[in-house]
Each structure stands twice: as C-alpha cells, then as structure tokens.
C-alpha positions as CSV (number, residue, x, y, z in Angstrom):
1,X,136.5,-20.7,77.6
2,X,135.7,-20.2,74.0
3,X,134.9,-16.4,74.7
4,X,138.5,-16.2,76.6
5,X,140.4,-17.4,73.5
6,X,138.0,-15.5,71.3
7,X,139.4,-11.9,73.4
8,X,143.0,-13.2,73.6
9,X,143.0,-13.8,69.8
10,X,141.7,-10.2,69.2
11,X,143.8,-8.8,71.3
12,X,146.9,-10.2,69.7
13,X,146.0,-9.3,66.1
14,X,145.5,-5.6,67.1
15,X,149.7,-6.0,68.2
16,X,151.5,-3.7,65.8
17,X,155.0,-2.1,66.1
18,X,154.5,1.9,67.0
19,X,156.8,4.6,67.7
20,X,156.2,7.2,69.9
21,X,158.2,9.8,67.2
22,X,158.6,9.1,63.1
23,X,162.3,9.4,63.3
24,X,162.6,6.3,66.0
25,X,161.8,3.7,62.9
26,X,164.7,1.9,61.2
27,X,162.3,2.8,58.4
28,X,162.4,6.2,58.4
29,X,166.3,7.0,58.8
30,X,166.7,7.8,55.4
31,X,163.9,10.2,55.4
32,X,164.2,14.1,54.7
33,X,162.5,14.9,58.3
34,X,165.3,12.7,59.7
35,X,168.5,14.1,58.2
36,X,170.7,16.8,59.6
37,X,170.4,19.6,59.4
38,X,166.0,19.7,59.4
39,X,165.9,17.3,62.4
40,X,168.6,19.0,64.1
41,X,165.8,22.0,64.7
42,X,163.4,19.4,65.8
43,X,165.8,17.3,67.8
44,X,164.1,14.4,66.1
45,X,167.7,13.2,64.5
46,X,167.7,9.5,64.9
47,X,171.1,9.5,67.0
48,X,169.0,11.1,69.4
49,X,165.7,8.8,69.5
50,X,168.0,5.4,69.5
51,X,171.1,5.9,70.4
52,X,171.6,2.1,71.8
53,X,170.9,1.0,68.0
54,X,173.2,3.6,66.4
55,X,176.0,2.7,69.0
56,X,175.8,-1.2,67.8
57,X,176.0,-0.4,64.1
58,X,178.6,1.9,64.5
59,X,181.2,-0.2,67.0
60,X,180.1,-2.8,64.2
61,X,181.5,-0.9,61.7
62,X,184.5,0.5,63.1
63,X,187.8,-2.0,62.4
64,X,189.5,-3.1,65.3
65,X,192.0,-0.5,67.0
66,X,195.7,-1.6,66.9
67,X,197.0,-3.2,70.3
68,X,198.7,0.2,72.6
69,X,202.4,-0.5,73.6
C-alpha cells in the first residue's frame, strides 16, 4: 500500500503543463517567434495553434452589435 501511494505521489509531482509548439502558450504570445509576419513563415502564429482561446477573447472584446430591423 505504502509503495502504491509512494508511485502515485511521484507520478503526480512529475505533472507539468507542456505544449507541443512554443507559440501554443499564453506565455509566449507576445514573443518575436510569435508575431506576424516571422510566424506567418512558420505557421506557428498563435491564431493558428489556439484558435478556440483567441475566439473567446475576441467575441469578449467585441461590443454588442445593434439589434437588425
């Protein structure tokens, strides 16, 4: 039992947020290597990598559209 909790406790302080590309961290947006137009060569531009995240902030940002008559 003691060995169990011993591995599970290992196990979760190896747990670590990772990114598959640089320009896919929140972190890194305001980097050079993430800016247009160098990551438009690389297609690394962080539109591309999280789209879903962008989309939020932006429809966030964006006032409400008057009502159509």
């Amino acid at each position: 039992m003691k060995y169990t909790l011993l591995a599970v406790m290992l196990l979760l302080a190896g747990c670590e947020d990772q990114y598959r590309y640089p320009c896919q961290n929140p972190d890194n947006f305001q980097k050079l290597e993430c800016q247009k137009p160098k990551c438009l060569f690389t297609q690394m531009c962080p539109e591309y990598m999280v789209a879903p995240v962008l989309e939020k902030q932006i429809n966030a940002e964006q006032p409400a559209s008057a009502p159509k008559r």
